[in-house]
BALUMDREN-856828 format. One record per atom (N, C-alpha, C, O): residue number from 1; atom name; x, y, z; chain; residue in one letter. Coordinates in nm, 4 decimals, padded with zeros to 6 digits. Layout:
! residues N
NUM, CA, X, Y, Z, A, A;
...
//
This chain:
! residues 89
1, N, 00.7233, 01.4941, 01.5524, A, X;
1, CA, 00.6122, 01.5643, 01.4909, A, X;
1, C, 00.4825, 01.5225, 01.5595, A, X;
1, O, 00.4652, 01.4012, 01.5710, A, X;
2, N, 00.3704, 01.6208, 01.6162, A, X;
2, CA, 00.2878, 01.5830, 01.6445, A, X;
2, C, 00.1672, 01.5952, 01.5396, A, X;
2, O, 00.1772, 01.6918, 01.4640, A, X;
3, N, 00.0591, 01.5163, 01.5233, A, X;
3, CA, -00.0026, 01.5288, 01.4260, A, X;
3, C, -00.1400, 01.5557, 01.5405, A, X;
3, O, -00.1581, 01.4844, 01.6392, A, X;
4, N, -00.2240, 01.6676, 01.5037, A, X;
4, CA, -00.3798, 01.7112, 01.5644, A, X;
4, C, -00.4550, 01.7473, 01.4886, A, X;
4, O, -00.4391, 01.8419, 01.4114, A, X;
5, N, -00.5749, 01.6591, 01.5010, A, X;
5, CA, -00.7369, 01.6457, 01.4618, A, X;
5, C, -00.7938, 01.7299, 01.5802, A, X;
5, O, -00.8078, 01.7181, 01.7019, A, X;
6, N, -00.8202, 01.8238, 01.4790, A, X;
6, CA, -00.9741, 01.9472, 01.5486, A, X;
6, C, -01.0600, 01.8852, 01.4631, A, X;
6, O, -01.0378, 01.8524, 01.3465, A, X;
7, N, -01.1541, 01.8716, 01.5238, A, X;
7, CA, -01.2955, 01.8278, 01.4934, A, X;
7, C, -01.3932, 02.0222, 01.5124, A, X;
7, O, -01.3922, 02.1162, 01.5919, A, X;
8, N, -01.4517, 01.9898, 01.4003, A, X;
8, CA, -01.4948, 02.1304, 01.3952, A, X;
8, C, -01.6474, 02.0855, 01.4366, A, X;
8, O, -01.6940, 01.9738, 01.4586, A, X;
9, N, -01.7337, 02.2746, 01.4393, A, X;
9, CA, -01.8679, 02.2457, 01.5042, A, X;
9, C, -01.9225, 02.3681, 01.5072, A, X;
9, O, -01.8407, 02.4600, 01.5119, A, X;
10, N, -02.0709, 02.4062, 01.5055, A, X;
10, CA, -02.1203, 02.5373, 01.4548, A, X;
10, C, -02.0763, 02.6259, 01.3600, A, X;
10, O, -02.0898, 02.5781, 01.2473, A, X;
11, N, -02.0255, 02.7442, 01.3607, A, X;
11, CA, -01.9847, 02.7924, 01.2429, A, X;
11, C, -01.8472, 02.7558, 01.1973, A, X;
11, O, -01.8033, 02.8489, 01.1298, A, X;
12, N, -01.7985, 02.7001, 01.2028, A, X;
12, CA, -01.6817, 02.6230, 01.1673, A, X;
12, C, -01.6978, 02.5226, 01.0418, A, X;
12, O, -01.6115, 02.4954, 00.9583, A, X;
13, N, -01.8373, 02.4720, 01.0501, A, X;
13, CA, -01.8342, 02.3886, 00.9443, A, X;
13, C, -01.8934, 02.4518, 00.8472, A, X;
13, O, -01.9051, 02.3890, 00.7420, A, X;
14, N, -01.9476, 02.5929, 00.8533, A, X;
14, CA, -02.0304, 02.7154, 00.7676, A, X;
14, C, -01.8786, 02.7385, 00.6712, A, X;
14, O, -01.9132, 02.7192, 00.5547, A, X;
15, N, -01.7922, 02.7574, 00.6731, A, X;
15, CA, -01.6921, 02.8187, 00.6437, A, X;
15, C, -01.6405, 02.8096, 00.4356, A, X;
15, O, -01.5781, 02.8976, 00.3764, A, X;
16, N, -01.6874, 02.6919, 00.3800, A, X;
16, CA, -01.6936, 02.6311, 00.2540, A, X;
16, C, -01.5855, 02.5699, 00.2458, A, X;
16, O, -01.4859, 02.6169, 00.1908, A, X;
17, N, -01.5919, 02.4511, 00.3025, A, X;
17, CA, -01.4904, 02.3284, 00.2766, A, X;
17, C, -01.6200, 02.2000, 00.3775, A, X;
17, O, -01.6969, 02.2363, 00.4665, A, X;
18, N, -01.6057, 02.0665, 00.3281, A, X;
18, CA, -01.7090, 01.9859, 00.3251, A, X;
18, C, -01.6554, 01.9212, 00.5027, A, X;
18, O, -01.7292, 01.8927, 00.5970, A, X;
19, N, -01.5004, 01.9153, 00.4944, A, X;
19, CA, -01.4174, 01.8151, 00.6232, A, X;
19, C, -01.5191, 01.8800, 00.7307, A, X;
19, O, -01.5899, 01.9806, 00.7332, A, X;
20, N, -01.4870, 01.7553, 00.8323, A, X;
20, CA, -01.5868, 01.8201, 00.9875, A, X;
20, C, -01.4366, 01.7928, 01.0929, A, X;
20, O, -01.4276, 01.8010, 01.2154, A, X;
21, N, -01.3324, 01.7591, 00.9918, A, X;
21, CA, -01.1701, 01.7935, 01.0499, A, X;
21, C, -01.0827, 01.8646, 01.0029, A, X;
21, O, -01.0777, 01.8794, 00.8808, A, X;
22, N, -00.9768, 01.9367, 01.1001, A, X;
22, CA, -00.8284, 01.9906, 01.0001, A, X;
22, C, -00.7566, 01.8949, 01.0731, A, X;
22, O, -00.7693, 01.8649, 01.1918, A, X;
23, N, -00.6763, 01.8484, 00.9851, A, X;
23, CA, -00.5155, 01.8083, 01.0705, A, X;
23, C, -00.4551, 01.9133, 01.0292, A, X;
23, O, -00.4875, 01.9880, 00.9369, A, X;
24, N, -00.3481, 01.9196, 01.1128, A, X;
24, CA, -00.2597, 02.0082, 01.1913, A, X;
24, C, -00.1461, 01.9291, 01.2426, A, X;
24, O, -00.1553, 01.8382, 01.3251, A, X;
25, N, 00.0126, 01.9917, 01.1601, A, X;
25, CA, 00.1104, 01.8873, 01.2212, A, X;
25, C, 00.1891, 02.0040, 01.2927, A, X;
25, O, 00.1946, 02.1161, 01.2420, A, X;
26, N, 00.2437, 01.9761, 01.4006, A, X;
26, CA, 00.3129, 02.0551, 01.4376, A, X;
26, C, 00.4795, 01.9834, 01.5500, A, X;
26, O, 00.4875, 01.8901, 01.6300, A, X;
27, N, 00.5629, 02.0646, 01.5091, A, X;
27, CA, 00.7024, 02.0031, 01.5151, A, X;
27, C, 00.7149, 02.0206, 01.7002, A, X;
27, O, 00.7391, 02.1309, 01.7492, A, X;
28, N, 00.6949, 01.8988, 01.7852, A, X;
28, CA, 00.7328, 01.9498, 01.9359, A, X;
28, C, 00.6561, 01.9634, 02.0219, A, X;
28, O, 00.5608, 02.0049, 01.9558, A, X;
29, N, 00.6152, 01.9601, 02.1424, A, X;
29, CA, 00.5111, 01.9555, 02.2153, A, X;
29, C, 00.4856, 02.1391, 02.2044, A, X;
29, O, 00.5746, 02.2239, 02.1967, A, X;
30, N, 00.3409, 02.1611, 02.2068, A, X;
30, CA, 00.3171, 02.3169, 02.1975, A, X;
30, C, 00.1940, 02.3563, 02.2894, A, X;
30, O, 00.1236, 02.2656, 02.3338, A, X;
31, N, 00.1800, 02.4218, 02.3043, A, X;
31, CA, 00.0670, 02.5201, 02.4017, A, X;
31, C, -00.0313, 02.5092, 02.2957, A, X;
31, O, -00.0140, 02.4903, 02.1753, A, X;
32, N, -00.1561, 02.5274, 02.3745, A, X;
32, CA, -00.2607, 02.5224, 02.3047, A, X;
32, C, -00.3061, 02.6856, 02.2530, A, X;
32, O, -00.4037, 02.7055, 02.1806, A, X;
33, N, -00.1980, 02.8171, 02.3151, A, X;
33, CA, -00.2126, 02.9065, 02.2476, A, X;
33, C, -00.1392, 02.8785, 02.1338, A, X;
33, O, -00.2187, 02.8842, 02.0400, A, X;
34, N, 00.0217, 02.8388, 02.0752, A, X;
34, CA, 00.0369, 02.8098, 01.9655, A, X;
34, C, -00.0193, 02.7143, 01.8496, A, X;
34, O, -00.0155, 02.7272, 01.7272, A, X;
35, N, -00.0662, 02.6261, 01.9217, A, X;
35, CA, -00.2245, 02.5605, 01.8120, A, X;
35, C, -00.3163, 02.6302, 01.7861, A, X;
35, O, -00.3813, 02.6056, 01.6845, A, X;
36, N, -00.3402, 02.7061, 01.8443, A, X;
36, CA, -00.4505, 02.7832, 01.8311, A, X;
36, C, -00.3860, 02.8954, 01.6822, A, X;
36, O, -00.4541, 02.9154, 01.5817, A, X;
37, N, -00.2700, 02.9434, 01.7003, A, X;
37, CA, -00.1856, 03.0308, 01.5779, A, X;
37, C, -00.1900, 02.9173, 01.4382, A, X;
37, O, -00.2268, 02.9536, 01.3264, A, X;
38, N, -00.1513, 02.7955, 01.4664, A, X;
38, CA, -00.1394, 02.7474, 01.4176, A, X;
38, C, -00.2696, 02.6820, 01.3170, A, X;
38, O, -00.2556, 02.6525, 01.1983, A, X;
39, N, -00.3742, 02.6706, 01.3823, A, X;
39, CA, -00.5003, 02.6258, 01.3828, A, X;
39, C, -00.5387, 02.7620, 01.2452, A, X;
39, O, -00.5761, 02.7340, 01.1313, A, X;
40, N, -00.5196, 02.8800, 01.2897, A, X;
40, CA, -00.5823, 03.0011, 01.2464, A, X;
40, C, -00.4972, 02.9917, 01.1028, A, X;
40, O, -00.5499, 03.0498, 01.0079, A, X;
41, N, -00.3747, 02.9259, 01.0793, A, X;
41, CA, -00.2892, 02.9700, 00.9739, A, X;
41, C, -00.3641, 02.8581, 00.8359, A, X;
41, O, -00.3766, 02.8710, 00.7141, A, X;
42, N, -00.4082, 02.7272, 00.9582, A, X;
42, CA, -00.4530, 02.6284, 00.8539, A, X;
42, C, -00.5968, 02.6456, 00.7844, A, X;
42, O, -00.6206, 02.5968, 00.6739, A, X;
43, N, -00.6865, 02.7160, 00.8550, A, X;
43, CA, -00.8057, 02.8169, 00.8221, A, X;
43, C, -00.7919, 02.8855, 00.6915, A, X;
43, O, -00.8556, 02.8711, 00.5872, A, X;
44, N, -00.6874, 02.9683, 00.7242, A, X;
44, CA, -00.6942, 03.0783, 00.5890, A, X;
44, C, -00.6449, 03.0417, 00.4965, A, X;
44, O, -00.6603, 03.1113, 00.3962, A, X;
45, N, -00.5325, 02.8704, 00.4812, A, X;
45, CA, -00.5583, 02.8084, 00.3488, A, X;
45, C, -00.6759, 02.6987, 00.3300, A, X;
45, O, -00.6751, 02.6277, 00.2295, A, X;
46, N, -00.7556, 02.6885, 00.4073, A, X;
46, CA, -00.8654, 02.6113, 00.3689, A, X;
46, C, -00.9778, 02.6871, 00.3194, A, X;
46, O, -01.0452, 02.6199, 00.2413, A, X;
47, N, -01.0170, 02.7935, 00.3364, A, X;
47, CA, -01.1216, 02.9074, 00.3062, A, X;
47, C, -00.9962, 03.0499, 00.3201, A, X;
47, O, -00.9488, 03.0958, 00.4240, A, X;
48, N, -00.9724, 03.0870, 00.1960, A, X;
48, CA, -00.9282, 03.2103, 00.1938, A, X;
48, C, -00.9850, 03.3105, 00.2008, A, X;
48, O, -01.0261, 03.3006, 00.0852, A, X;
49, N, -01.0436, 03.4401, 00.2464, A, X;
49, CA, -01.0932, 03.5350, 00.2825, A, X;
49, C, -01.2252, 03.5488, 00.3456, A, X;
49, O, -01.3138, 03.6328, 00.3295, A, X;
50, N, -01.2160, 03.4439, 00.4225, A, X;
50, CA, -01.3081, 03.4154, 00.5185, A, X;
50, C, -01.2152, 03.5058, 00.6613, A, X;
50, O, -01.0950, 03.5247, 00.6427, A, X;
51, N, -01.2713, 03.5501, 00.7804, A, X;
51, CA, -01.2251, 03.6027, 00.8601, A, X;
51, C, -01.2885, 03.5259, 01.0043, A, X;
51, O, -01.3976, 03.5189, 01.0608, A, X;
52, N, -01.1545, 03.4759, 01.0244, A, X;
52, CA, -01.1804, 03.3549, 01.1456, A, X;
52, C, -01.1116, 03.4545, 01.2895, A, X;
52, O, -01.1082, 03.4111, 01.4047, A, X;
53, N, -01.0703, 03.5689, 01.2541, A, X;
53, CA, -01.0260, 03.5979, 01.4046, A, X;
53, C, -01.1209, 03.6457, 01.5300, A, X;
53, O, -01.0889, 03.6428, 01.6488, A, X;
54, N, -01.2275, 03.6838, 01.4822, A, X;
54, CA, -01.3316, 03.7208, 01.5943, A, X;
54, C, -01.3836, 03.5431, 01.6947, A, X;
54, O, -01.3867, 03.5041, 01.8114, A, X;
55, N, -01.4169, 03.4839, 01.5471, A, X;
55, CA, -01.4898, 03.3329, 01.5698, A, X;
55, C, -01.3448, 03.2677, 01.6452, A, X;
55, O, -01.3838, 03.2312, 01.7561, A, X;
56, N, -01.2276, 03.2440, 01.6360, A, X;
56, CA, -01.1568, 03.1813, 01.6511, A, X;
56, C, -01.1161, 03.2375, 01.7813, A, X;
56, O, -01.0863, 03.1465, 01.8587, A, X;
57, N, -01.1017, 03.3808, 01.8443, A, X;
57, CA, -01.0892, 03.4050, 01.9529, A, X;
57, C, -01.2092, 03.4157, 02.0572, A, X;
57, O, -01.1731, 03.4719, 02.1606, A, X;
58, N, -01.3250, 03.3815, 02.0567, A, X;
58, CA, -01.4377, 03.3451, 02.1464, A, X;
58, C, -01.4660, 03.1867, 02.1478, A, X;
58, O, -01.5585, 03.1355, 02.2108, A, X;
59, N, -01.3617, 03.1080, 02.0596, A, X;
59, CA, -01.3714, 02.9818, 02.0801, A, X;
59, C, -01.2567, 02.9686, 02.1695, A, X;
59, O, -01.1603, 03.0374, 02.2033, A, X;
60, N, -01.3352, 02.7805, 02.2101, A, X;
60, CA, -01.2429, 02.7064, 02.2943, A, X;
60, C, -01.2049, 02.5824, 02.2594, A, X;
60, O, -01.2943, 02.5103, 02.2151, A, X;
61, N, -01.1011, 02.5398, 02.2669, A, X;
61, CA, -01.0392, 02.3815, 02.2269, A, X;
61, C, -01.0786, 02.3230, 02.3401, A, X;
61, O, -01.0770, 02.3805, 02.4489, A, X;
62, N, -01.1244, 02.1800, 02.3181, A, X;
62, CA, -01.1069, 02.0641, 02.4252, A, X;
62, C, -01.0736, 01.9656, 02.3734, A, X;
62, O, -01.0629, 01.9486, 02.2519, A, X;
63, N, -01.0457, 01.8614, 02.4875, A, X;
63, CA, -01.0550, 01.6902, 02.4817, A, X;
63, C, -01.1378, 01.6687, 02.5207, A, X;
63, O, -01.2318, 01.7481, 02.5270, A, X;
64, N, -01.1397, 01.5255, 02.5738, A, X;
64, CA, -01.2482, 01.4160, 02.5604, A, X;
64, C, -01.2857, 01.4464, 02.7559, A, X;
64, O, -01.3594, 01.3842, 02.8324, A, X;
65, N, -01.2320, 01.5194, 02.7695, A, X;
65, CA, -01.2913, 01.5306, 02.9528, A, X;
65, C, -01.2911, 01.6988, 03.0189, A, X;
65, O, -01.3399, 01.7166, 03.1305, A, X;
66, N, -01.2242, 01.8331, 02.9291, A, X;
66, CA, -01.2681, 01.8987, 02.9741, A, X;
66, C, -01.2070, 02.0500, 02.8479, A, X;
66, O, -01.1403, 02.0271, 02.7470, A, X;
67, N, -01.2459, 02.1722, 02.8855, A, X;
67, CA, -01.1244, 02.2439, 02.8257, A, X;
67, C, -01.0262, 02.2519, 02.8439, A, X;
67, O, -00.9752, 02.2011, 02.9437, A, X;
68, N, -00.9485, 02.3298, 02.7408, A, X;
68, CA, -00.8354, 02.3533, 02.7650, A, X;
68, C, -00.7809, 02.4876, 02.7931, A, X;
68, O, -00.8382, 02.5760, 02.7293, A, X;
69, N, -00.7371, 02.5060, 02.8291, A, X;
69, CA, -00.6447, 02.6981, 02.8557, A, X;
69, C, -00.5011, 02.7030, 02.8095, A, X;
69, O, -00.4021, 02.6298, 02.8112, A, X;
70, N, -00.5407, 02.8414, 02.7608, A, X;
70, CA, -00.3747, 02.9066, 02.6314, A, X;
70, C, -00.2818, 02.8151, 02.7046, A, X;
70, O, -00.2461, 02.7217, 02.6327, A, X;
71, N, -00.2347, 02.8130, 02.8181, A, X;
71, CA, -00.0968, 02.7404, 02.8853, A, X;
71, C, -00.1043, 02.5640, 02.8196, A, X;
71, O, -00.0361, 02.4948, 02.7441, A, X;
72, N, -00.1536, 02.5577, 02.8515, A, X;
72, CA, -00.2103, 02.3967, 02.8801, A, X;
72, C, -00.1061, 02.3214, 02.7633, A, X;
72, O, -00.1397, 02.3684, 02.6546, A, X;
73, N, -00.0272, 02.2526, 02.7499, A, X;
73, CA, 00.0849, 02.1953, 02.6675, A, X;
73, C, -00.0301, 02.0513, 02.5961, A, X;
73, O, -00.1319, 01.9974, 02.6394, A, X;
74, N, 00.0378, 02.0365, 02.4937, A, X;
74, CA, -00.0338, 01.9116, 02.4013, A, X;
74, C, 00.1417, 01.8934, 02.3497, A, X;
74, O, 00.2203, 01.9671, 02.2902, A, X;
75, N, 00.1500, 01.7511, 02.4103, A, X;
75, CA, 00.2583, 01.6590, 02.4161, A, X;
75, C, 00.2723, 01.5614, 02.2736, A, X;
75, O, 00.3670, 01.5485, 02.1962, A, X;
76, N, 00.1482, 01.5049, 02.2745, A, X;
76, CA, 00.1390, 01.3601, 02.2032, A, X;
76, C, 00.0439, 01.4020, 02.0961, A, X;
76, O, -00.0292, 01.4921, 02.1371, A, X;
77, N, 00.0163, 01.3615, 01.9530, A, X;
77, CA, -00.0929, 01.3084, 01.8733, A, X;
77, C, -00.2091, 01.3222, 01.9477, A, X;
77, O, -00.2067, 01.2875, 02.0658, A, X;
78, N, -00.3137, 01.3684, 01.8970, A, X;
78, CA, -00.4429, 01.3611, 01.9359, A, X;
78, C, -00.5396, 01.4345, 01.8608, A, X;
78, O, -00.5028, 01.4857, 01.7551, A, X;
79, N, -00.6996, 01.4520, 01.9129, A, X;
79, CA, -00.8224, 01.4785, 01.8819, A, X;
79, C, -00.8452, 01.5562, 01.9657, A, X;
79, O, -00.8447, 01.5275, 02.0854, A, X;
80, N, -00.8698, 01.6700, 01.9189, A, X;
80, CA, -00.9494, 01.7998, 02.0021, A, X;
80, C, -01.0574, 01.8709, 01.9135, A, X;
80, O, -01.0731, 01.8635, 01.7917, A, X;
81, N, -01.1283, 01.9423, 02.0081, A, X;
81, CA, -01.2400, 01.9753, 01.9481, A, X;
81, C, -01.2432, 02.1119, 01.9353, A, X;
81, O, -01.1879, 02.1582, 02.0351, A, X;
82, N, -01.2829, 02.2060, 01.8569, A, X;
82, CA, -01.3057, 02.3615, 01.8387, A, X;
82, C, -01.4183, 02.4190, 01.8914, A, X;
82, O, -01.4893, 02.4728, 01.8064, A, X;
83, N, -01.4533, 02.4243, 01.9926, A, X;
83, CA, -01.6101, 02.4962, 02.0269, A, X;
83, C, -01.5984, 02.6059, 02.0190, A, X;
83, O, -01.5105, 02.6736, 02.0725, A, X;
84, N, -01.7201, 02.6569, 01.9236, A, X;
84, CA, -01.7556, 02.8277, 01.8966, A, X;
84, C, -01.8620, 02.8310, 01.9879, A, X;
84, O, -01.9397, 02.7469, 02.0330, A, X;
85, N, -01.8346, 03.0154, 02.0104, A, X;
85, CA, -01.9504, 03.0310, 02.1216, A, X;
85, C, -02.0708, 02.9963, 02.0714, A, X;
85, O, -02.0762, 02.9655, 01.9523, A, X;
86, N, -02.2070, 02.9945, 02.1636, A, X;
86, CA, -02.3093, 02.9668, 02.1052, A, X;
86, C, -02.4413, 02.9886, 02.2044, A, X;
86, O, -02.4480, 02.9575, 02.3233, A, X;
87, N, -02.5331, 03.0437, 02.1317, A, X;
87, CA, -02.6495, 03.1411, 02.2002, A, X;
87, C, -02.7974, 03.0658, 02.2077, A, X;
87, O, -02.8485, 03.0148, 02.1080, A, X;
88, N, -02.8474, 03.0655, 02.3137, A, X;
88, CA, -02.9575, 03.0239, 02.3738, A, X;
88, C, -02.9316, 02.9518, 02.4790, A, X;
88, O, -02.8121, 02.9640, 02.5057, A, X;
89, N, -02.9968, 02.8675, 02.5675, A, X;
89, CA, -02.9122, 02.7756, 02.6668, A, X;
89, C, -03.0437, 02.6341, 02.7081, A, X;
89, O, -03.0136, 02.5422, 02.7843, A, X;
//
């Protein structure tokens, strides 16, 4: 079982729940597109009729050194982060 901490950020923490984390367990090493399914399933029981698919598909997951892309496998336990897009520069 792998257990993953998203650390949330911009409208993510708008959503009405107080955590600035979800854990997320998931059975097996998985792609960061199936975390990402997975991510979206743990959303809609934390805030129910909130609509995370626009926000959740212009975001990006990372670690601690760069992004990540749909392929990209997550093996082990860890901390990743949810970045929503975000305007001005």
């Amino acid at each position: 079982m792998i257990q993953v901490k998203v650390e949330l950020y911009g409208a993510f923490r708008n959503c009405g729940w107080t955590e600035r984390e979800v854990d997320i367990s998931l059975s097996g090493p998985v792609t960061v597109a199936e975390l990402r399914r997975a991510f979206a399933e743990r959303l809609g029981e934390l805030a129910p009729g909130f609509s995370f698919e626009r926000l959740l598909g212009d975001s990006a997951f990372a670690n601690d050194t760069r992004l990540l892309e749909p392929n990209d496998r997550i093996e082990a336990s860890c901390r990743l982060a949810i970045l929503p897009p975000v305007c001005g520069g």
